[in-house]
C-alpha positions in Angstrom: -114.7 -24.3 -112.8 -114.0 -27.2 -110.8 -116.6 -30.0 -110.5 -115.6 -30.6 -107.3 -115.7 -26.9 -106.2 -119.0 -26.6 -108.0 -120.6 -29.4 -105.5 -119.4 -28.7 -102.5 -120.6 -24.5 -103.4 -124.3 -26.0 -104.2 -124.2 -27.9 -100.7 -123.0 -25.2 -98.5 -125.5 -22.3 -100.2 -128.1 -25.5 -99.0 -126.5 -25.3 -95.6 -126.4 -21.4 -95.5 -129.6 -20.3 -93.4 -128.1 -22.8 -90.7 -124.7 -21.7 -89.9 -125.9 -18.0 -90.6 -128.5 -19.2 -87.3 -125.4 -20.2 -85.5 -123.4 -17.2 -86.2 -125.6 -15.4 -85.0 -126.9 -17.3 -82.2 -123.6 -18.1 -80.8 -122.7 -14.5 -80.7 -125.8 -14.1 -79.1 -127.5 -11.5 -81.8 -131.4 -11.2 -82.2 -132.4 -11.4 -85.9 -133.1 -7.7 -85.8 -129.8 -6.3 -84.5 -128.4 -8.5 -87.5 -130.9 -6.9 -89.8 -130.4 -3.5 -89.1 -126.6 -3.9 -89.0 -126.5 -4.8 -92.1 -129.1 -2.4 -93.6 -132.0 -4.6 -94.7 -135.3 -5.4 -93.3 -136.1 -8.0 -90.4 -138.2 -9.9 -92.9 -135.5 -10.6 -95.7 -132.7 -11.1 -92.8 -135.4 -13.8 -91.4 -135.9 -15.4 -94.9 -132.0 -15.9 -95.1 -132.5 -17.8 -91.8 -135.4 -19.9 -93.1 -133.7 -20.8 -96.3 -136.2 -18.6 -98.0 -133.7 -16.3 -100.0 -130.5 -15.6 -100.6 -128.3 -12.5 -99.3 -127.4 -10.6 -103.0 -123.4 -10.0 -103.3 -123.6 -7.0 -100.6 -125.9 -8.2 -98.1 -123.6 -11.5 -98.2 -120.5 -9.3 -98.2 -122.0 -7.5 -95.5 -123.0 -10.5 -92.8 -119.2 -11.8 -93.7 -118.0 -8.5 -92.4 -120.6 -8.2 -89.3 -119.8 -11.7 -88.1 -116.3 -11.2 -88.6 -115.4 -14.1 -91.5 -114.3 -15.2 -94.5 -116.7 -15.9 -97.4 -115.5 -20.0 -97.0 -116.2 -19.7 -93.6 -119.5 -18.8 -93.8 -120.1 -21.0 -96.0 -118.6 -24.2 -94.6 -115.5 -24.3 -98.2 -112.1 -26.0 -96.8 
């Protein structure tokens, strides 16, 4: 893969829990709705938010689908 590709990847999975927190605060969702529209529990959706975990594969497919956006968007790739 691309070096380039490779950084910018690491910085936005760094930058994750806070656009996921402005998706969802800009569409004006509590952290539970978002949880249990996506199937998971409050506690992991709020560890996303903290920068605690990661979504797996699904759970990212899933908030991508929820929120309406492409995978780059989400994750801030141009």
């Amino acid at each position: 893969m691309n070096d380039v590709f490779l950084k910018e990847l690491n910085s936005s999975l760094k930058d994750f829990n806070i656009t996921l927190k402005q998706l969802r605060l800009t569409e004006k969702f509590t952290q539970k709705q978002v949880s249990e529209a996506i199937g998971i529990t409050y506690q992991s959706y709020q560890a996303y938010e903290l920068g605690i975990a990661l979504p797996t594969l699904e759970n990212f497919i899933k908030l991508c689908a929820f929120f309406e956006i492409t995978p780059n968007e989400i994750l801030n790739i141009k």
